[in-house]
C-alpha positions, 0 to 999 in steps of 0.5 A: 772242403771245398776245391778252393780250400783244398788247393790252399791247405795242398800248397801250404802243406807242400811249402811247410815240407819243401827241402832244398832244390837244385836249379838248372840255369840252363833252363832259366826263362828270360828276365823281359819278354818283347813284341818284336813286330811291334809299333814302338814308342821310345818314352821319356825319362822325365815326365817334364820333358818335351816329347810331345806324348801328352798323358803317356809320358806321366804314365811312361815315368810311372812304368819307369820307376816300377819296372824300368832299368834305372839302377847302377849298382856296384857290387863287390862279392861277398859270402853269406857272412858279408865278409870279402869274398875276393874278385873285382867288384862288378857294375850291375844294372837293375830296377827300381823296386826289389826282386826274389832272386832279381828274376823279375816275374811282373810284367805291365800292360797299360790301356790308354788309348790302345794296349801297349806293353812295356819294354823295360830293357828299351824304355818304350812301349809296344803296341800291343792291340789298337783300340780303347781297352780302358772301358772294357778292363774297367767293367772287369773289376769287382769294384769299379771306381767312379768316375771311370779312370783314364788309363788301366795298368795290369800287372802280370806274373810270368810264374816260371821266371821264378818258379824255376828257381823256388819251386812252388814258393815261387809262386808265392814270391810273384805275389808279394812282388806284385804288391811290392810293385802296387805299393811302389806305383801308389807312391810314385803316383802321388808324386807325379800327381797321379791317382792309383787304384789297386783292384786285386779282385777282377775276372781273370780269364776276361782281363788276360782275353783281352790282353792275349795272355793265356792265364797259364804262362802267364796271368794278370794279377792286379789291376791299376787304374789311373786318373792321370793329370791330363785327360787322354784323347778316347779312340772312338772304336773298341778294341779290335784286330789280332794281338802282335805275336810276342818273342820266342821262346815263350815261357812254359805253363805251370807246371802240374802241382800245387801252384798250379792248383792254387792258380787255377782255384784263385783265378775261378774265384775272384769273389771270396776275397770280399769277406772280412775275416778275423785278425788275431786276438790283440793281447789284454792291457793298455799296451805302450802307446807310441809317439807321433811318427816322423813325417815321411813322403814315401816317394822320397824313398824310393831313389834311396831304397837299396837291399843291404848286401851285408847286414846293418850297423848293429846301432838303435833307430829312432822310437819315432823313426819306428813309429812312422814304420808301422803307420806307413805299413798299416795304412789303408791303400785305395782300390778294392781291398780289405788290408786284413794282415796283423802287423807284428815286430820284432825289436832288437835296437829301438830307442826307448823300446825294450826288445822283444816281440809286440803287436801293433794296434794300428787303429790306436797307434799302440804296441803290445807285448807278445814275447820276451824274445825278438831273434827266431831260431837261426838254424832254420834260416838261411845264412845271409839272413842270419847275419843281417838279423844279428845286425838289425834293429827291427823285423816288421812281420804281416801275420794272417791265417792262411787256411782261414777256409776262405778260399784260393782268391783269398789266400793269393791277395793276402799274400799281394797286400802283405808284399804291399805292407812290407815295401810301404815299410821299406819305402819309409825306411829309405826316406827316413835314411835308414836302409830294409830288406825282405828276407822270405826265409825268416817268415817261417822261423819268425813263428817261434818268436811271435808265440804263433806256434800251435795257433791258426795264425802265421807270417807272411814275410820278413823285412828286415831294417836298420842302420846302413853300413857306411853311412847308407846304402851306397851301393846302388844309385839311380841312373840321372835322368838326361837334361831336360830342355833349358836346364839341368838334370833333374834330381831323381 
C-alpha cells in the first residue's frame, strides 16, 4: 500500500474508534487572524456603492457574503431537546455560511492587483504582498481555465481552530467548510454577475509560497478563480518585497497524527484526484421518476439560510420542493473537479413519497429504493441530532468509498465536493422557505439505513431539512446593508 493510501486507511480507522475528548477553551486558537502592519482598504457593504474601488468592491461584497460579519442572531438558550433552558436570551454576531462549532477554520486570500487578506472583523482588506500574483497562482492549477481569470481567491484552513475542539475529525469538518464556502462564492457570484471556478487540484506548497503560508498552520485548500464584471488595471511588475508579519500569537502546527498524516500525503499528491472512480451500483428497476423541480436562484438562499437550533415543525414538504433539492445538490460546479459523491435520502415527511431510504439517479432525475427505514439508530447520535431528526422531513446523504485506494488528495476533495453538495442543498432549502442543517454526527449512523453496512461505500455528512418552527428561521436576520448614495437600503 502506497503512503497516500496508508494515511487515508490510519485517519478513517482513527475517525471509526474516537471517543469522546475534553476540550480545554483555554487554549482556543482566535476565530480571525490580522496583519497588523498592514496597508488597508475599508470595502463597501454593497458593490453598487460609490467607492471608487472599481473591481475590488464586486469581489469586496463576494468576501462579505462569505466570510463577513453579516448576521444579527438572537438566541434564546436551550438544551439538547430544544426545550427552554432559562437566561435571558442573547444578541449574537455571526456569518453568512454555517460553521463546525462556529470556530471559523477558513481563511481568504485574493490576488487582484497585490495580494490582499481579508479581515472579516473590519470588513477590509490588507495588503499582504505588492505585485500581480494572479498569473503566477493561476499556473499553479492542474487545469488552468482560459482565458486567464481576473483575480484569484484561496481559501485556507487554520486546522487548529477546529482540531482543538474535534480532534482529528476536525480536520475533516475544515474540508467540507471549505466547500460549503465554494458552493457559497458560486451563488453569490452569479448574483453580482461574477464567474467563479473552483480548483481543488493545485500545487500546494507553490500556492502557500506565494501566500507566505507555511502549509502546517495553515494550508490553501481551494483555489477560486474569477472573471469579474470590469477588468482589473494589471501591475506591470511580478510579485515582490517581503510578506507583511501576521498577528500573534500564530496558530500551532499540526499536531503529530493522523491529520496530520493525511495532510502531508494530500498536499504531495495533488494528481490522484484526476481519475474518476466507481459510484455505488444503482439498484435493478425503473425506479420513481420524479417531478419538474421548483425553480430556485440558490442566491436567494443565502440571506435566508439560518441553522434551526431546535429541530423542525414535523409537517411534509413538497414532492416537487424535494425534487429541486436533489437537482441543485447533484449538479455539476465549474472548475477542475470530478463531483463523484452518490446522493442518498432518507424520507420522513415528503408529499407523495413513502418513507424510507432511496438513491437518487441524477442523470435521470429518478429516485430508487434502498431501504424500508428512513430514521438511523438514535443511540449513536448525539442528542441535538436526535431531536432535530425526530422533527425532519429529509436527511440528504453524499456517500463515496473513502479507501477507494486512490490516495490522500483523493479522499481530501470528496470530502470539499460533499461540503459543496450538501450547502448547494441548504441553499435551495432556504430559498424555497424551508429551513437545513448539517449534523456531522449523523453520517456514521446514516450507514445502518442507507443498507451500506459490510460494503465499501460510506456517508460523507448529514443535512438535515424541514419545515421551520414559527413560520421560519427567524432567529437570524442579516445586518441591512448601509444606503447607498440617492436612495434606500438595498434589500439583502
Amino acid at each position: 500500500m502506497s503512503p497516500a493510501n496508508t494515511a487515508v486507511h490510519d485517519y478513517v480507522a482513527a475517525l471509526r474508534e474516537r471517543g469522546p475528548l475534553a476540550v480545554d477553551w483555554s487554549a482556543a486558537p482566535t476565530r480571525h487572524k490580522r496583519y497588523p502592519d498592514a496597508a488597508r482598504i475599508p470595502l463597501p457593504h454593497n458593490a453598487k456603492s460609490p467607492s471608487g474601488l472599481g473591481e475590488l468592491a464586486a469581489a469586496g461584497e463576494l468576501l462579505r457574503e462569505l466570510l463577513g460579519i453579516a448576521r444579527l442572531i438572537w438566541y434564546h438558550p436551550t438544551d439538547d431537546q430544544g426545550r427552554p433552558a432559562g437566561g435571558p436570551p442573547l444578541l449574537l454576531l455571526g456569518r453568512p455560511a454555517p460553521s463546525g462549532g462556529a470556530l471559523y477554520p477558513v481563511e481568504a486570500y485574493l490576488a487582484c492587483g497585490d495580494l490582499y487578506h481579508y479581515d472579516p472583523v473590519h470588513h477590509a482588506l490588507e495588503r499582504v504582498r505588492q505585485g500581480e500574483h494572479t498569473p503566477e497562482l493561476t499556473a499553479c492549477l492542474a487545469c488552468p481555465p482560459a482565458p486567464q481569470p481576473h483575480a484569484v481567491l484561496v481559501l485556507s484552513g487554520v486546522f487548529l481552530r477546529s482540531m482543538f475542539k474535534y480532534g482529528d475529525l476536525g480536520y475533516r469538518l475544515v474540508c467540507q467548510e471549505v466547500g460549503v464556502l465554494a458552493a457559497q462564492a458560486l451563488a453569490v457570484g452569479r448574483r453580482l454577475g461574477v464567474e467563479v471556478g473552483v480548483h481543488l487540484r493545485f500545487e500546494d506548497a507553490r500556492v502557500e509560497r506565494l501566500l507566505g503560508l507555511d502549509g502546517a498552520r495553515e494550508g490553501a485548500l481551494a483555489v477560486l478563480t474569477l472573471r469579474l464584471p470590469t477588468a482589473p488595471r494589471r501591475h506591470r511588475h511580478l510579485p515582490r518585497g517581503p510578506w507583511e508579519r501576521e498577528s500573534e500569537p500564530r496558530p500551532r502546527p499540526l499536531p503529530p497524527g493522523p491529520a496530520a498524516a493525511l495532510h502531508q500525503a494530500a498536499r504531495s499528491d495533488p494528481g490522484s484526484v484526476a481519475r474518476r472512480p466507481a459510484v455505488p451500483p444503482l439498484p435493478p428497476g425503473p425506479g420513481l421518476a420524479l417531478p419538474d423541480p421548483l425553480p430556485v436562484r440558490l442566491a436567494d438562499g443565502v440571506p435566508r439560510r439560518a441553522s434551526p437550533p431546535a429541530g423542525y415543525r414535523p409537517e411534509p414538504i413538497p414532492l416537487r420542493s424535494l425534487a429541486a433539492v436533489l437537482a441543485e445538490a447533484a449538479r455539476p460546479y465549474p472548475g477542475d473537479g470530478l463531483g463523484t459523491a452518490a446522493l442518498y435520502l432518507l424520507a420522513q415527511r415528503v408529499r407523495g413519497l413513502a418513507p424510507g431510504a432511496y438513491r437518487y439517479d441524477a442523470g435521470r432525475h429518478v429516485l430508487h429504493r434502498v431501504g424500508a427505514t428512513a430514521v438511523p439508530e438514535a443511540g449513536r447520535l448525539l442528542a441535538n441530532t436526535r431531536n432535530a431528526l425526530r422533527t425532519a422531513a429529509i436527511a440528504l446523504v453524499p456517500v463515496t468509498d473513502p479507501l477507494a485506494g486512490m490516495g490522500a488528495r483523493w479522499y481530501r476533495t470528496r470530502q470539499i465536493e460533499a461540503g459543496m453538495a450538501a450547502h448547494r442543498a441548504a441553499l435551495t432549502v432556504a430559498a424555497l422557505g424551508l429551513t437545513a442543517r448539517l449534523h456531522t454526527d449523523g453520517a456514521d449512523a446514516a450507514d445502518q439505513a442507507l443498507g451500506l453496512v459490510g460494503t465499501r461505500w460510506r456517508s460523507l455528512t448529514f443535512l438535515l431539512a424541514g419545515t421551520p418552527r414559527a413560520g421560519g428561521p427567524a432567529l437570524a436576520r442579516p445586518i441591512h446593508r448601509p444606503p447607498t448614495r440617492g436612495g434606500g437600503a438595498e434589500p439583502s
